[in-house]
C-alpha positions in Angstrom: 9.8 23.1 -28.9 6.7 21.9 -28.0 4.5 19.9 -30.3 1.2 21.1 -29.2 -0.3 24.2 -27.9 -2.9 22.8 -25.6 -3.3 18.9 -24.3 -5.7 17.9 -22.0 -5.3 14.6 -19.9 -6.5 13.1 -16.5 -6.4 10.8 -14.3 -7.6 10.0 -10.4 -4.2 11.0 -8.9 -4.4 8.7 -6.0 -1.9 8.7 -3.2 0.1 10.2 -6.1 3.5 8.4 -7.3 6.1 8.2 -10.0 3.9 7.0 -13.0 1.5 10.0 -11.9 4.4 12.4 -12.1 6.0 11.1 -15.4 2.9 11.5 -17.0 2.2 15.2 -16.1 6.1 15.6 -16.7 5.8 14.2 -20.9 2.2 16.1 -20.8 4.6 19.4 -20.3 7.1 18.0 -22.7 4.6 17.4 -25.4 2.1 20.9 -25.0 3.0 24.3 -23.8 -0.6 24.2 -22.1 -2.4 21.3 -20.4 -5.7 21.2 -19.4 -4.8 18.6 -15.8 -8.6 17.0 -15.2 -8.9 15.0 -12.0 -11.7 13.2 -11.1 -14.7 14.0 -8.7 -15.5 12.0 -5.5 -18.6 11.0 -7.2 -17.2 10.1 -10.4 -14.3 8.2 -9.0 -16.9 6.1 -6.7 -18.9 5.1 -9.6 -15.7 3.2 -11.3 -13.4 2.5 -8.5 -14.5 -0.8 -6.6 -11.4 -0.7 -3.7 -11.9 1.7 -0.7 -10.1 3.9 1.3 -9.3 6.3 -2.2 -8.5 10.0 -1.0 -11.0 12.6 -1.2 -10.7 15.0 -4.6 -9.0 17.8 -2.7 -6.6 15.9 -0.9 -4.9 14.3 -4.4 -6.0 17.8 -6.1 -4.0 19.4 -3.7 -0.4 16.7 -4.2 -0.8 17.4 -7.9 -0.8 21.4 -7.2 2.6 20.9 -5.3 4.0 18.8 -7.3 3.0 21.0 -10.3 4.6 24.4 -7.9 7.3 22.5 -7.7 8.4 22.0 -11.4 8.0 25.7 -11.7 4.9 25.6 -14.0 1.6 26.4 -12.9 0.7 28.9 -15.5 1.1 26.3 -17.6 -1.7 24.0 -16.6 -5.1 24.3 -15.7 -6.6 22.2 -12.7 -10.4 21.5 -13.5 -12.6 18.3 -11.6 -14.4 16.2 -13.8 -17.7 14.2 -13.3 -18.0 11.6 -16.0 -16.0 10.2 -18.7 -16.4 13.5 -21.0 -15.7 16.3 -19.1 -15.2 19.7 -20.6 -14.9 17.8 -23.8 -17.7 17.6 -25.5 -18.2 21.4 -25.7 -16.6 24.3 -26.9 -15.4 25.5 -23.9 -12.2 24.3 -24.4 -10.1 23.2 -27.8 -7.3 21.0 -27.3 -5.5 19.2 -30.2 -4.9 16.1 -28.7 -5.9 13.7 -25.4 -3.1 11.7 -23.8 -3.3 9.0 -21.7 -2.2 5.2 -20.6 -2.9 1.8 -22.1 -5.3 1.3 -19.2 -7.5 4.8 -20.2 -7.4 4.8 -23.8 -10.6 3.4 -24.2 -11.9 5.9 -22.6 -10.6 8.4 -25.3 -11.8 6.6 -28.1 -15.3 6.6 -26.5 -14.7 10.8 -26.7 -13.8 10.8 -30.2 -17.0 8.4 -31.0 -19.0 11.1 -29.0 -17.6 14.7 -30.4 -18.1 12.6 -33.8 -21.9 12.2 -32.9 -21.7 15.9 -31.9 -19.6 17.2 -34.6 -16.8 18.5 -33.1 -13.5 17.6 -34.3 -11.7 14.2 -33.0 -8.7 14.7 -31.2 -5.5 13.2 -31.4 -4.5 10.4 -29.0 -1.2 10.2 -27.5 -0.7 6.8 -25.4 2.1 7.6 -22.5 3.9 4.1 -21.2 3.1 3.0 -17.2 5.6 3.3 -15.3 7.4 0.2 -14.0 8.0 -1.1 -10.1 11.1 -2.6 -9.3 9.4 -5.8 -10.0 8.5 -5.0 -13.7 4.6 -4.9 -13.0 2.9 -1.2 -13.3 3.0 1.1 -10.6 -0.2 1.8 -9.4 -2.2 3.3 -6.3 -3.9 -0.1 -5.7 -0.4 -1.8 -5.0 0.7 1.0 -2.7 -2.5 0.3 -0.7 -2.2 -3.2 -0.6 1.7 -2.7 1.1 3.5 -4.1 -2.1 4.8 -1.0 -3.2 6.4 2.3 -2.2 5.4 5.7 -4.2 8.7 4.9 -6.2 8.1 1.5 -7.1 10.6 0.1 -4.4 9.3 -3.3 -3.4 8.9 -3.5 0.6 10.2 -7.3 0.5 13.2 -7.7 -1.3 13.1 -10.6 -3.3 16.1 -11.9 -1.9 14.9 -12.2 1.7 12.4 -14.5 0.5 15.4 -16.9 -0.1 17.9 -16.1 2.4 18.0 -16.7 6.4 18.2 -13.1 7.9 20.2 -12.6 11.4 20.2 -9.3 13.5 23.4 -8.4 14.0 24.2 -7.6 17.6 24.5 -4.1 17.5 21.2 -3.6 16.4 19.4 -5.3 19.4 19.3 -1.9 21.6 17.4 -0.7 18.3 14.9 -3.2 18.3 14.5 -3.8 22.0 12.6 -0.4 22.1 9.1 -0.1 21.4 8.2 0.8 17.8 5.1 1.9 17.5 2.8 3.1 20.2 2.5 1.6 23.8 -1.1 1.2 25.4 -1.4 0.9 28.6 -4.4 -2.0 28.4 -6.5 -3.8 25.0 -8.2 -2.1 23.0 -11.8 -2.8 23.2 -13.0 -1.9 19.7 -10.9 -2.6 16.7 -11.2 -3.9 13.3 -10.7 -7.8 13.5 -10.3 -7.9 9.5 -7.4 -5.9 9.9 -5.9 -6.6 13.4 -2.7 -8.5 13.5 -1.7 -10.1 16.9 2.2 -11.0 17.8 3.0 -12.9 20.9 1.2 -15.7 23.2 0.1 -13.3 26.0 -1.0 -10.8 23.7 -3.2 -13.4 21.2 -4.5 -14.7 24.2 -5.8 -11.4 25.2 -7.3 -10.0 21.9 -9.3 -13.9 22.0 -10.9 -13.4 25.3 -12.5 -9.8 23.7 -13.3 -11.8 21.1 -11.5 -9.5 18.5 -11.4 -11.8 15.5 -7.9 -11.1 14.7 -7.3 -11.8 10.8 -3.5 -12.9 11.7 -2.5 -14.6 15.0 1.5 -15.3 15.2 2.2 -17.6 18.4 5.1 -19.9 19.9 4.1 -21.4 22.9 6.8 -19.6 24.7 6.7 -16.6 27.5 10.2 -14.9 27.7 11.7 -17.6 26.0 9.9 -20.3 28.7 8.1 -22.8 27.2 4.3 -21.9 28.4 1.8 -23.2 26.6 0.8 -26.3 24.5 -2.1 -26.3 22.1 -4.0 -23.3 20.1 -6.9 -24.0 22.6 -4.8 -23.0 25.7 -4.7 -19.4 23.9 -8.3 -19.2 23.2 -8.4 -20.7 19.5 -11.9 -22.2 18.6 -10.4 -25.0 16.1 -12.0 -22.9 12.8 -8.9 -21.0 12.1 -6.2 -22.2 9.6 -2.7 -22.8 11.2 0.4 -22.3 9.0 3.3 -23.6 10.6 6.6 -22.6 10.2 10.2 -22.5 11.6 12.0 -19.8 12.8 15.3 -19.6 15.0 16.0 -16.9 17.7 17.2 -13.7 16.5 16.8 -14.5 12.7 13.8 -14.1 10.3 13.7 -16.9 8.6 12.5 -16.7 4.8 9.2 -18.3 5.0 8.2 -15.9 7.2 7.9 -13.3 4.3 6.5 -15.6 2.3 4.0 -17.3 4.3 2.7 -13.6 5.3 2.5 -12.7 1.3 1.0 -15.5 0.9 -1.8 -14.7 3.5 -2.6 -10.8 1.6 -2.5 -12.1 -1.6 -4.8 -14.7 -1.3 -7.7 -12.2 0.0 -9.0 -15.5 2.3 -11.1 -13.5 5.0 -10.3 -16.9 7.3 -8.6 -16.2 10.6 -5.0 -17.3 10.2 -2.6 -18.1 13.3 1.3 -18.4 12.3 2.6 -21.3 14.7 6.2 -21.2 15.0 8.5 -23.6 16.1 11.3 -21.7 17.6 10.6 -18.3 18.0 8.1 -15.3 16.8 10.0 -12.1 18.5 11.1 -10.3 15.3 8.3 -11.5 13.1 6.7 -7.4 13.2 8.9 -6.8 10.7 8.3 -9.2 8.2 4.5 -8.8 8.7 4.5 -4.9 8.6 6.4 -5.0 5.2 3.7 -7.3 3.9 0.5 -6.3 4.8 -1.7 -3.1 3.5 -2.1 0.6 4.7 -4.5 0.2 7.3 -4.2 -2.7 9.1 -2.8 -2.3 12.8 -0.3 -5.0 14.5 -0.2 -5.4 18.6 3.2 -6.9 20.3 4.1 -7.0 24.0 7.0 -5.3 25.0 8.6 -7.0 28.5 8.4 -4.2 31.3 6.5 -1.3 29.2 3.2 -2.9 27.6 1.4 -3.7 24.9 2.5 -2.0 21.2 0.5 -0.8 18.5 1.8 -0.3 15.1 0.1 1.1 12.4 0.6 -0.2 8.9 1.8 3.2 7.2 4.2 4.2 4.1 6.6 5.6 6.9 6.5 2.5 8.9 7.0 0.8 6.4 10.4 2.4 5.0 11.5 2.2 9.0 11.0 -1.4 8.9 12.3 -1.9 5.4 15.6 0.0 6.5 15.9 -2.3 9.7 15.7 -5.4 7.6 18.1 -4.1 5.1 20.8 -3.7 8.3 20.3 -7.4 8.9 23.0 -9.9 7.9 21.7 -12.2 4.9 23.1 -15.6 5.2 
């Protein structure tokens, strides 16, 4: 039986994941009715700093389906809000108690101090746990956007190949020999330097003559497995950008390239970075793709069809992380 008869609770309900639906989930468990508030566009803008949130009705819309799929929309009420209050500090509305997280209680207390002030009656406040990632830290929308995270919590580099020697196994080289994401037919003119990712000699060496300003440059000095060139200036590098150098065999993905790109996104340096590697850079996509955030693009060259774009997305993501998992870990 239900404790309460009406709850109310909120939340921004971006790109919406397990923690948001566990909360909704013990909102139901606790209240027959629940008053769901999301925030507004506006109001989310004047507290969130990161960009790239989705719009209200886009993660208005993922908590309606997820709320038709449990079977219980007459059981809670959608409503926007535009500040911290709400509906709450009128009469509209008379719920017994306010649930929320560790990270929004504050904000409750601060509606108790003001329906005090207004003399309406304080309501009770239920603090719900945050749901973990595989790693132990909290799921939250921020990590998903910054590639760490799936929805689920599932981390997109397993700890383990940041210790191990990865090698393809030889079945999967048809798989990997085809393009995977989208082939162009020339070089992109306009792009996003911040969050451009170039793989390959030929390819870096393009995207520096437009002057792109790729943030992450992987090279090897090798065409086709030929050795081709000899310095960073050859390839149009100015001398300003930081070079990390690593090792890395043919056909393997060594571990320091998963940490040397997590290294790069967590250190928020907007430096150019070029990744030298001393043996070869061919399967680094995958490695880089799992690291980096939603929204950053990565060009490769594939021999006899033309240059590749991939897009950092949660589906290319799990398509890379599945490929990786195939590998043999050694």
């Amino acid at each position: 039986m239900n404790k309460y008869s009406l709850v109310i609770c909120g939340g921004t309900f971006d790109l919406f994941h397990k923690g948001h639906k566990a909360f909704i989930k013990e909102a139901l468990n606790l209240s027959e009715k629940v008053v769901l508030a999301i925030t507004s566009d506006s109001y989310t803008k004047s507290f969130k700093e990161e960009s790239g949130i989705e719009n209200f009705e886009i993660r208005k819309n993922t908590v309606e389906e997820f709320v038709d799929s449990l079977g219980v929309r007459n059981r809670i009420t959608i409503i926007a809000i535009n500040d911290i209050y709400g509906p709450l500090i009128t009469n509209s509305i008379n719920p017994q108690a306010i649930i929320v997280t560790s990270q929004t209680e504050k904000a409750a207390l601060e509606i108790n101090r003001k329906r005090k002030d207004i003399h309406l009656s304080e309501l009770k406040i239920i603090v719900l746990p945050l749901e973990l990632a595989e790693d132990g830290k909290i799921i939250s929308a921020t990590r998903i956007r910054n590639g760490e995270i799936n929805r689920d919590g599932k981390l997109y580099v397993n700890p383990k190949w940041k210790n191990k020697k990865l090698v393809l196994p030889y079945n999967m080289r048809p798989i990997l020999s085809k393009p995977f994401g989208e082939v162009l037919n020339k070089t992109p003119k306009t792009l996003e330097g911040s969050k451009t990712i170039t793989i390959g000699d030929i390819t870096t060496q393009e995207f520096n003559k437009n002057n792109t300003n790729q943030f992450i440059s992987i090279v090897d000095f090798m065409v086709r497995r030929q050795k081709k060139f000899n310095s960073l200036s050859e390839l149009g590098f100015t001398g300003s950008e930081e070079v990390l150098r690593i090792k890395n065999f043919p056909g393997t993905i060594n571990s320091e390239l998963f940490k040397t790109a997590e290294k790069i996104f967590q250190a928020k340096n907007s430096a150019a970075k070029v990744i030298l590697i001393d043996g070869e850079e061919d399967l680094s996509v995958l490695p880089v793709l799992l690291s980096a955030p939603l929204g950053f693009s990565i060009f490769y060259g594939q021999p006899g069809q033309g240059l590749v774009k991939v897009n950092v997305t949660e589906e290319n993501k799990e398509k890379a992380y599945k490929l990786v998992d195939s590998f043999i870990v050694e």
